[in-house]
mmJSON file of the N, C-alpha and C atoms, coordinates in Angstrom:
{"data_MODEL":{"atom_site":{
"group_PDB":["ATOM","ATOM","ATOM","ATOM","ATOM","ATOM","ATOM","ATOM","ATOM","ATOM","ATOM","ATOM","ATOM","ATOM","ATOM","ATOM","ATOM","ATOM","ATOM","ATOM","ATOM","ATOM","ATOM","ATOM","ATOM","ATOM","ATOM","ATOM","ATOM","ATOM","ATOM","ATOM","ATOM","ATOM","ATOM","ATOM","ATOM","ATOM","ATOM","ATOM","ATOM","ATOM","ATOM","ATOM","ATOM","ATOM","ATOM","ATOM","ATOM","ATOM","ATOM","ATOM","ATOM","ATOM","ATOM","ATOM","ATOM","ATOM","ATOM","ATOM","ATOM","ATOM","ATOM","ATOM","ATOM","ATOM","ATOM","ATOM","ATOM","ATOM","ATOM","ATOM","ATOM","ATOM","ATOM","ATOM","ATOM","ATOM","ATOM","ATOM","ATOM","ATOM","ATOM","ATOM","ATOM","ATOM","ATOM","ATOM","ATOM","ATOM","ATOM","ATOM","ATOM","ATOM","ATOM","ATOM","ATOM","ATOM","ATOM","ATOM","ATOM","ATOM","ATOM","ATOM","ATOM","ATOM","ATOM","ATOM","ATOM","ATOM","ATOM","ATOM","ATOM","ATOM","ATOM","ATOM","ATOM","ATOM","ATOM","ATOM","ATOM","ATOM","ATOM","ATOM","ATOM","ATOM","ATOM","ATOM","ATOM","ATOM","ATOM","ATOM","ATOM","ATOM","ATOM","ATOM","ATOM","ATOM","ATOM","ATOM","ATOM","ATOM","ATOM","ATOM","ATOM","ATOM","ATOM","ATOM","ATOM","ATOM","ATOM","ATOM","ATOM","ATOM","ATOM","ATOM","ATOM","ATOM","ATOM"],
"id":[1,2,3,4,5,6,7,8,9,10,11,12,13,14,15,16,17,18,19,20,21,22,23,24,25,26,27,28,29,30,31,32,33,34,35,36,37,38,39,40,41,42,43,44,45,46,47,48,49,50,51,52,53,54,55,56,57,58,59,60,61,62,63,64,65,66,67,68,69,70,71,72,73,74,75,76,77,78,79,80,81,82,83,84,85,86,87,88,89,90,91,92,93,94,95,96,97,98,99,100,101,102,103,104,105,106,107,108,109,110,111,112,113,114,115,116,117,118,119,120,121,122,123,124,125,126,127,128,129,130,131,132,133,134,135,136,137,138,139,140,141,142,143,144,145,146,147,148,149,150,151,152,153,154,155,156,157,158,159],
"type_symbol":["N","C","C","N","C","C","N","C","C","N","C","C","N","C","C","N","C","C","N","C","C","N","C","C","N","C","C","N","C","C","N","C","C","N","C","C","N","C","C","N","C","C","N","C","C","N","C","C","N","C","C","N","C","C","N","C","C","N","C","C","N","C","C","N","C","C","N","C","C","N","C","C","N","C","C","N","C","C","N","C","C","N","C","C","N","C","C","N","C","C","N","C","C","N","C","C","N","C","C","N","C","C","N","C","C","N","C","C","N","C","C","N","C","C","N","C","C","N","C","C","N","C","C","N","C","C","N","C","C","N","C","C","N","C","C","N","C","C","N","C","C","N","C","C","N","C","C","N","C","C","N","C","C","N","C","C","N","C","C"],
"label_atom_id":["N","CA","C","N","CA","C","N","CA","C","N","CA","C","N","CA","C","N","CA","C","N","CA","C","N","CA","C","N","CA","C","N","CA","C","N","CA","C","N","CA","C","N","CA","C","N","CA","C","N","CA","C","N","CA","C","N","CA","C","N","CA","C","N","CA","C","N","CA","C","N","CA","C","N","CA","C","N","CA","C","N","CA","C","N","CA","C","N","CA","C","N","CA","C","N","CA","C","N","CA","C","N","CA","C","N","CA","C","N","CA","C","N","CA","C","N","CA","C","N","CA","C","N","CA","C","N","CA","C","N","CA","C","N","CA","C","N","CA","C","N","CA","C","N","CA","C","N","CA","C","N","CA","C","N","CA","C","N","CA","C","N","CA","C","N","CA","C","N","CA","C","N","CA","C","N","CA","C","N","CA","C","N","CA","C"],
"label_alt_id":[null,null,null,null,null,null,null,null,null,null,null,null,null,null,null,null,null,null,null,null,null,null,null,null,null,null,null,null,null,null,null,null,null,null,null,null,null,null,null,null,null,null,null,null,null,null,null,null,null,null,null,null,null,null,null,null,null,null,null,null,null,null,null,null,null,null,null,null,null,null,null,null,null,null,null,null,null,null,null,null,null,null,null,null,null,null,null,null,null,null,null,null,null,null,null,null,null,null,null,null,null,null,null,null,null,null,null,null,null,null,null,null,null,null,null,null,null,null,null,null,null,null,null,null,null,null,null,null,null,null,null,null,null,null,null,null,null,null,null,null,null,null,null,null,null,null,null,null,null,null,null,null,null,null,null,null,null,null,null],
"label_comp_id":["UNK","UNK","UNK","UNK","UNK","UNK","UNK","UNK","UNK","UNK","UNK","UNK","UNK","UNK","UNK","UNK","UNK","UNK","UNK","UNK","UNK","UNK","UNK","UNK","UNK","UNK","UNK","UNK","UNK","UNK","UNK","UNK","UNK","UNK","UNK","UNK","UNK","UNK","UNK","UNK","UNK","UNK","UNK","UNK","UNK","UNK","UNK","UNK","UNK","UNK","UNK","UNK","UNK","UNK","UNK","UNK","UNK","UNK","UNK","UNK","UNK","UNK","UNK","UNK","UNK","UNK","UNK","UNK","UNK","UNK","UNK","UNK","UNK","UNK","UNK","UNK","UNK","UNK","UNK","UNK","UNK","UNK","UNK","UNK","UNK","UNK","UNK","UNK","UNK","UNK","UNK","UNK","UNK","UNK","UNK","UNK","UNK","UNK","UNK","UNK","UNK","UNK","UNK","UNK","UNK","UNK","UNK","UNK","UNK","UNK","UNK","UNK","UNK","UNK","UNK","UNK","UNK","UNK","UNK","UNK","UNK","UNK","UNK","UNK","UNK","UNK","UNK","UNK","UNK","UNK","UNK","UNK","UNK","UNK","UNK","UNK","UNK","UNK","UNK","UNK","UNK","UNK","UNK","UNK","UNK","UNK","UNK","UNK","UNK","UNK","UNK","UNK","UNK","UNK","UNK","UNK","UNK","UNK","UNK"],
"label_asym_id":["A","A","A","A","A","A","A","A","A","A","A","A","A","A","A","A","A","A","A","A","A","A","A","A","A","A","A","A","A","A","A","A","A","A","A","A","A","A","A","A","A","A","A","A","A","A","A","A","A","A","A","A","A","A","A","A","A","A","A","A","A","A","A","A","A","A","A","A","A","A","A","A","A","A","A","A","A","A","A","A","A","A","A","A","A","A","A","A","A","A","A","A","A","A","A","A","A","A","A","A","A","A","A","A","A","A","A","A","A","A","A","A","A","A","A","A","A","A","A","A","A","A","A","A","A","A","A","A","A","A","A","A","A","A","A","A","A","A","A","A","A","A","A","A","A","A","A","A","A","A","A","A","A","A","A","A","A","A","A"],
"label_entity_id":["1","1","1","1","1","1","1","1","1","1","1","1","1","1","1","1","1","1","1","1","1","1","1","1","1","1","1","1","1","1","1","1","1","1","1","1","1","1","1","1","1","1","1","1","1","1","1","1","1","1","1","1","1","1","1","1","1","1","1","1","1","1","1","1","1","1","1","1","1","1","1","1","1","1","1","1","1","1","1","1","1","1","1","1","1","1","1","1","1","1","1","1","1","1","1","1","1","1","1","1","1","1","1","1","1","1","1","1","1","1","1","1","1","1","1","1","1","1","1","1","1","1","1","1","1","1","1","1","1","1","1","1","1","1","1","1","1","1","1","1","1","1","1","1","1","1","1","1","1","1","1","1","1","1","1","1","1","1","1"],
"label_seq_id":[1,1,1,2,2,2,3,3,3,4,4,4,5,5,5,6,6,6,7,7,7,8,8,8,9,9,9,10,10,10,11,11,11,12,12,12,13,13,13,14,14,14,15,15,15,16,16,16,17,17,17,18,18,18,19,19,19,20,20,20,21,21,21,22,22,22,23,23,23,24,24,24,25,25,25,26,26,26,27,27,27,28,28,28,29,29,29,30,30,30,31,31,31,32,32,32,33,33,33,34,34,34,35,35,35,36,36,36,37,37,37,38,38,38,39,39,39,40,40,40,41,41,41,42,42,42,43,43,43,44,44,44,45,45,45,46,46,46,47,47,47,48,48,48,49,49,49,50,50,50,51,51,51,52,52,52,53,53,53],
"pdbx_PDB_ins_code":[null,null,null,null,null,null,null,null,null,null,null,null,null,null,null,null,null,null,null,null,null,null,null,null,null,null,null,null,null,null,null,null,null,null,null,null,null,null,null,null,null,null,null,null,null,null,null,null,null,null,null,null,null,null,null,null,null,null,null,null,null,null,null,null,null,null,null,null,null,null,null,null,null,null,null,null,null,null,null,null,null,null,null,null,null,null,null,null,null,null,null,null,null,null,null,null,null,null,null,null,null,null,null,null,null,null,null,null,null,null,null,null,null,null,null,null,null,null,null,null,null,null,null,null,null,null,null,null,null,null,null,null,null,null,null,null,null,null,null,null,null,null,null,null,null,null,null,null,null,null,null,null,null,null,null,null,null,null,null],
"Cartn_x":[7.611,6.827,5.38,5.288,3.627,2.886,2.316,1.051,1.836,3.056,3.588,3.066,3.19,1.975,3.295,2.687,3.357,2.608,2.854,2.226,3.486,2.632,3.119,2.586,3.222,2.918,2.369,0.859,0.406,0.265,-0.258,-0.582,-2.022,-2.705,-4.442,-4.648,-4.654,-5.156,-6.457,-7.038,-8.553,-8.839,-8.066,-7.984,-6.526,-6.029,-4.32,-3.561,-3.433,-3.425,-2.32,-0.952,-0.727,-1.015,-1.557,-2.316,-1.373,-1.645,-1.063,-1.753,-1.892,-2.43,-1.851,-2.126,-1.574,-2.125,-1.183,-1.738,-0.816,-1.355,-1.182,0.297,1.475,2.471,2.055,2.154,2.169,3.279,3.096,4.305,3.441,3.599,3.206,3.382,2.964,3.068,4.781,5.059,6.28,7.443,7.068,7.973,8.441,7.578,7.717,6.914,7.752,7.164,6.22,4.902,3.665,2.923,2.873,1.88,0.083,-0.756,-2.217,-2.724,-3.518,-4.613,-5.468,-6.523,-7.558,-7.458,-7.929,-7.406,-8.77,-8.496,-9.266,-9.984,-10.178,-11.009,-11.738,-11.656,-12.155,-12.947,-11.787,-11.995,-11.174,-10.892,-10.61,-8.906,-8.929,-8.017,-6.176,-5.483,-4.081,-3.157,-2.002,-1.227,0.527,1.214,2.311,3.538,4.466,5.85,6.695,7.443,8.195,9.583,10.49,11.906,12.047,13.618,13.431,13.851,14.683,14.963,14.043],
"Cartn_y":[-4.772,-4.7,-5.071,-6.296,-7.047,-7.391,-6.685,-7.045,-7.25,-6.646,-6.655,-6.494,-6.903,-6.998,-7.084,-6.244,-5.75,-7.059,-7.406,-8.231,-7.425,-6.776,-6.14,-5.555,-4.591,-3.708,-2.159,-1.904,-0.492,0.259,1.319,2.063,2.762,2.335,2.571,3.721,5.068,6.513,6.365,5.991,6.034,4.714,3.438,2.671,3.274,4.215,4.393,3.491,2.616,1.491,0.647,-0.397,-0.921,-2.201,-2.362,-3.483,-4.661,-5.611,-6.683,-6.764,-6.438,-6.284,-6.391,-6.753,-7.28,-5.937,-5.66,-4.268,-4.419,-3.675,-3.477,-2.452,-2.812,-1.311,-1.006,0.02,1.065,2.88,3.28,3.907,5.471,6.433,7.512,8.759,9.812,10.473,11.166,11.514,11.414,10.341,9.76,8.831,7.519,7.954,7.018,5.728,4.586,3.459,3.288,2.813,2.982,1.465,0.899,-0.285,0.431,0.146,0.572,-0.485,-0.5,-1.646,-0.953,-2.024,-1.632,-2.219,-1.453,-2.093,-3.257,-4.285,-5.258,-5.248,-4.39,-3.608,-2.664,-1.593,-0.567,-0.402,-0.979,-0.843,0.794,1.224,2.476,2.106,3.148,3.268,2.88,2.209,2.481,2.866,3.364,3.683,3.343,3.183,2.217,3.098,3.841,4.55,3.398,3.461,1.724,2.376,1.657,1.836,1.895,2.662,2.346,0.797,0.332,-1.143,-1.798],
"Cartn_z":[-15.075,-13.859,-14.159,-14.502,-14.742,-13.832,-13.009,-12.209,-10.773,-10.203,-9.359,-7.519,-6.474,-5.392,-4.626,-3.661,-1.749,-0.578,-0.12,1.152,2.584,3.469,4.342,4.933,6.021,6.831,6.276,6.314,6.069,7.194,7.156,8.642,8.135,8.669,8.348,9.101,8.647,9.206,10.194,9.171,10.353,11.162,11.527,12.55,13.301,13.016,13.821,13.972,13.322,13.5,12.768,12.489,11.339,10.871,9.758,9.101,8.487,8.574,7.642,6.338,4.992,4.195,2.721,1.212,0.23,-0.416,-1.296,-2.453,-3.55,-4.56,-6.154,-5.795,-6.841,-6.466,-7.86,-7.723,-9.021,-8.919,-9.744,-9.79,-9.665,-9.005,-9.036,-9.949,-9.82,-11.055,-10.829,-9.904,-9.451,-9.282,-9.782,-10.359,-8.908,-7.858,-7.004,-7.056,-6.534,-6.086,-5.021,-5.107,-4.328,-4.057,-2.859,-2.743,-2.571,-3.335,-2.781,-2.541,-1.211,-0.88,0.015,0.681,0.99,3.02,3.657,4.88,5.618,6.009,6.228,7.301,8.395,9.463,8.917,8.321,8.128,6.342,5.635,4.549,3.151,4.486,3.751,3.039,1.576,0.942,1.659,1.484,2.33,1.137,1.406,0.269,1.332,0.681,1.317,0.191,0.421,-0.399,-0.243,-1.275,-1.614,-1.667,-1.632,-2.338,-3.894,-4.325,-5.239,-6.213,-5.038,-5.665,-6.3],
"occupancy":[1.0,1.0,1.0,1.0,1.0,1.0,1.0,1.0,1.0,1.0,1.0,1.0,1.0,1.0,1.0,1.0,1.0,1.0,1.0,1.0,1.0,1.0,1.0,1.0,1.0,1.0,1.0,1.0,1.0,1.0,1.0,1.0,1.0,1.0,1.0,1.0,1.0,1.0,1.0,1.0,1.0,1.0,1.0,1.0,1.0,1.0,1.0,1.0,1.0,1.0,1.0,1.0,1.0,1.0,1.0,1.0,1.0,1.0,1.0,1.0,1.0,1.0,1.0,1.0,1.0,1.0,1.0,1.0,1.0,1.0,1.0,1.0,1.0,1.0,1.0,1.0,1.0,1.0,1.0,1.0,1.0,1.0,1.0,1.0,1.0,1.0,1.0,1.0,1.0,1.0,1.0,1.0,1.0,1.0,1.0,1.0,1.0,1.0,1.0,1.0,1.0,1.0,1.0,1.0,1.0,1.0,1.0,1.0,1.0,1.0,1.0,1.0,1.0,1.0,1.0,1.0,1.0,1.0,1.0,1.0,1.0,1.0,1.0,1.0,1.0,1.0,1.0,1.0,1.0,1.0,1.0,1.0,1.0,1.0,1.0,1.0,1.0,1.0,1.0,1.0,1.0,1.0,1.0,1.0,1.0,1.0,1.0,1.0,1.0,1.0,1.0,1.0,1.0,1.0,1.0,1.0,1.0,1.0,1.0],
"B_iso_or_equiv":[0.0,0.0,0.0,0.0,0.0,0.0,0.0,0.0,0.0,0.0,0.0,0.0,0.0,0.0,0.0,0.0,0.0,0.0,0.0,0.0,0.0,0.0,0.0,0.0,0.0,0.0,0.0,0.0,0.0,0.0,0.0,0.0,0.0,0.0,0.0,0.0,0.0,0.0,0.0,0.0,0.0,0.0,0.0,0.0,0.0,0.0,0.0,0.0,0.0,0.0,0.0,0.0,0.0,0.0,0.0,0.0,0.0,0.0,0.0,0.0,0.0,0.0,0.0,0.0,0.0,0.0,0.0,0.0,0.0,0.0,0.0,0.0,0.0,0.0,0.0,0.0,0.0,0.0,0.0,0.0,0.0,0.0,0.0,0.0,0.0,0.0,0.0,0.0,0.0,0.0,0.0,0.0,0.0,0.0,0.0,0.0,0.0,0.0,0.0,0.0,0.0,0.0,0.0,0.0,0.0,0.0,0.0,0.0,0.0,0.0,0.0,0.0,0.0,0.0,0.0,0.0,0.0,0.0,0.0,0.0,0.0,0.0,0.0,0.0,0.0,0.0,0.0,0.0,0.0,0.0,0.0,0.0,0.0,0.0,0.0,0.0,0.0,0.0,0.0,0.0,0.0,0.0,0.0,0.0,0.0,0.0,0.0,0.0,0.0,0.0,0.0,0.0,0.0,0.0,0.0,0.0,0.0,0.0,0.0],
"pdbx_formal_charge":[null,null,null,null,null,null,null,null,null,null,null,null,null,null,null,null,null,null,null,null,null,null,null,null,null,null,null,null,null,null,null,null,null,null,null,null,null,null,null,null,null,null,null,null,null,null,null,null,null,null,null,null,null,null,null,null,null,null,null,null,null,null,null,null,null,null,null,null,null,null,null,null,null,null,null,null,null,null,null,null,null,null,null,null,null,null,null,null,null,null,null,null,null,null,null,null,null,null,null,null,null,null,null,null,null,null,null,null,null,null,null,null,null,null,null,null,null,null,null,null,null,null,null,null,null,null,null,null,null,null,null,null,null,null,null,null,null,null,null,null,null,null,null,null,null,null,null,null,null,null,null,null,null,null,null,null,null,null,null],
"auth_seq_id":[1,1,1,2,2,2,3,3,3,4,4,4,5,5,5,6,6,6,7,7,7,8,8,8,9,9,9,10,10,10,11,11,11,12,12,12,13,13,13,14,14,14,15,15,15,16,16,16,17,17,17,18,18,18,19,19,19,20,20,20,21,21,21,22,22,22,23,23,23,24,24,24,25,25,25,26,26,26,27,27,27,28,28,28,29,29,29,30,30,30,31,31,31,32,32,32,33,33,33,34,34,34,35,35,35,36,36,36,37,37,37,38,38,38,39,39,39,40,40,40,41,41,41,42,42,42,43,43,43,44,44,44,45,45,45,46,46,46,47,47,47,48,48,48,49,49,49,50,50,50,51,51,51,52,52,52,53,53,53],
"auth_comp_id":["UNK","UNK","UNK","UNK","UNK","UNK","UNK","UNK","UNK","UNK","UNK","UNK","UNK","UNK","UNK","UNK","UNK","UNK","UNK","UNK","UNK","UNK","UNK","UNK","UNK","UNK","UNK","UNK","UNK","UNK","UNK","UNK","UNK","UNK","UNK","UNK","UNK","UNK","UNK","UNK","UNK","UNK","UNK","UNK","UNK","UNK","UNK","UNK","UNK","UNK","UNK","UNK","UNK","UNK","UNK","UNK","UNK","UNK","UNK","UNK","UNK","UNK","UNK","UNK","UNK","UNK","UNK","UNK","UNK","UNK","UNK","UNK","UNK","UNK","UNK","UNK","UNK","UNK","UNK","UNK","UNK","UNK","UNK","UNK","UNK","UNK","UNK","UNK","UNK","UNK","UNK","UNK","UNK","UNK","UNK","UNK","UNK","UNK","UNK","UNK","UNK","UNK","UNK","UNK","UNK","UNK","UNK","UNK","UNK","UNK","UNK","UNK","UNK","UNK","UNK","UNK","UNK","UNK","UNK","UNK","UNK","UNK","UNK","UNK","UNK","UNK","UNK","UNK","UNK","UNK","UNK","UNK","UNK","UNK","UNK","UNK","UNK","UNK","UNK","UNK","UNK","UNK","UNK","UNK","UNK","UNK","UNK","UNK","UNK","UNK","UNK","UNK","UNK","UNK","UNK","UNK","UNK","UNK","UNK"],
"auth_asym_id":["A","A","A","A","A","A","A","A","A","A","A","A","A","A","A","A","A","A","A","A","A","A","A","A","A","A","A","A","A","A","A","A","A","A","A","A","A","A","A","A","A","A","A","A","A","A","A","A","A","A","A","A","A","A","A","A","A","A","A","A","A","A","A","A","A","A","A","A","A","A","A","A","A","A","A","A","A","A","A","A","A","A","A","A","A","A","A","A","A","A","A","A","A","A","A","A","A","A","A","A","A","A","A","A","A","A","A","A","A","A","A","A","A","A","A","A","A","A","A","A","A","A","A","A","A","A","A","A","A","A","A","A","A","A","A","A","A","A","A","A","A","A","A","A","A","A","A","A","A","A","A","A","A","A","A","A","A","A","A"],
"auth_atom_id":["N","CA","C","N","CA","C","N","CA","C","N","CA","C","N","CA","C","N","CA","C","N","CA","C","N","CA","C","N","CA","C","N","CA","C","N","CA","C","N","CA","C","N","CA","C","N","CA","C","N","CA","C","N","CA","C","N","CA","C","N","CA","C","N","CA","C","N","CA","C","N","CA","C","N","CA","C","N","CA","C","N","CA","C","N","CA","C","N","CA","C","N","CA","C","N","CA","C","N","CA","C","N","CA","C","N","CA","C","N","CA","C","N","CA","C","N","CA","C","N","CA","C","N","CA","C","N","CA","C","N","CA","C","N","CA","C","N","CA","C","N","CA","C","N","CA","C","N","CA","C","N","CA","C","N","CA","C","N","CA","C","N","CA","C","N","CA","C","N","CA","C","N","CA","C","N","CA","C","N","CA","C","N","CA","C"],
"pdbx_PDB_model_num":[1,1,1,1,1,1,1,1,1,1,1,1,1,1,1,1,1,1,1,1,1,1,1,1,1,1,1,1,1,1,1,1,1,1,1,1,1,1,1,1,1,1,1,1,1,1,1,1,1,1,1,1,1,1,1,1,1,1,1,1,1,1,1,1,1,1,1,1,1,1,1,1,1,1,1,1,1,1,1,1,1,1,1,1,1,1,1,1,1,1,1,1,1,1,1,1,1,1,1,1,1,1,1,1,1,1,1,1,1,1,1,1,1,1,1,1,1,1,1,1,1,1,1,1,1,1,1,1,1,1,1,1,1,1,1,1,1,1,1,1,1,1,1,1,1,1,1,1,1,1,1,1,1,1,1,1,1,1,1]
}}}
């Protein structure tokens, strides 16, 4: 998993909103699959729960 990237649908908390937006996946401390990016209106943090495929 080398430098692996989400392009999709987030849901931006503080616009209520869902974003079209590209993010980093990385794996959580729980062992889940995670897209993080940044939302392109607002700017604030997004975090995206992945499958495990």
């Amino acid at each position: 998993m080398a430098d692996e990237t989400y392009k999709g649908e987030f849901y931006c908390v503080k616009c209520k909103e869902k974003r079209e937006a590209e993010g980093k996946v990385v794996v959580s401390e729980n062992g889940r699959r995670m897209a993080k990016g940044v939302c392109p209106v607002c700017g604030t943090n997004l975090n995206r729960i992945l499958g495990k495929a």
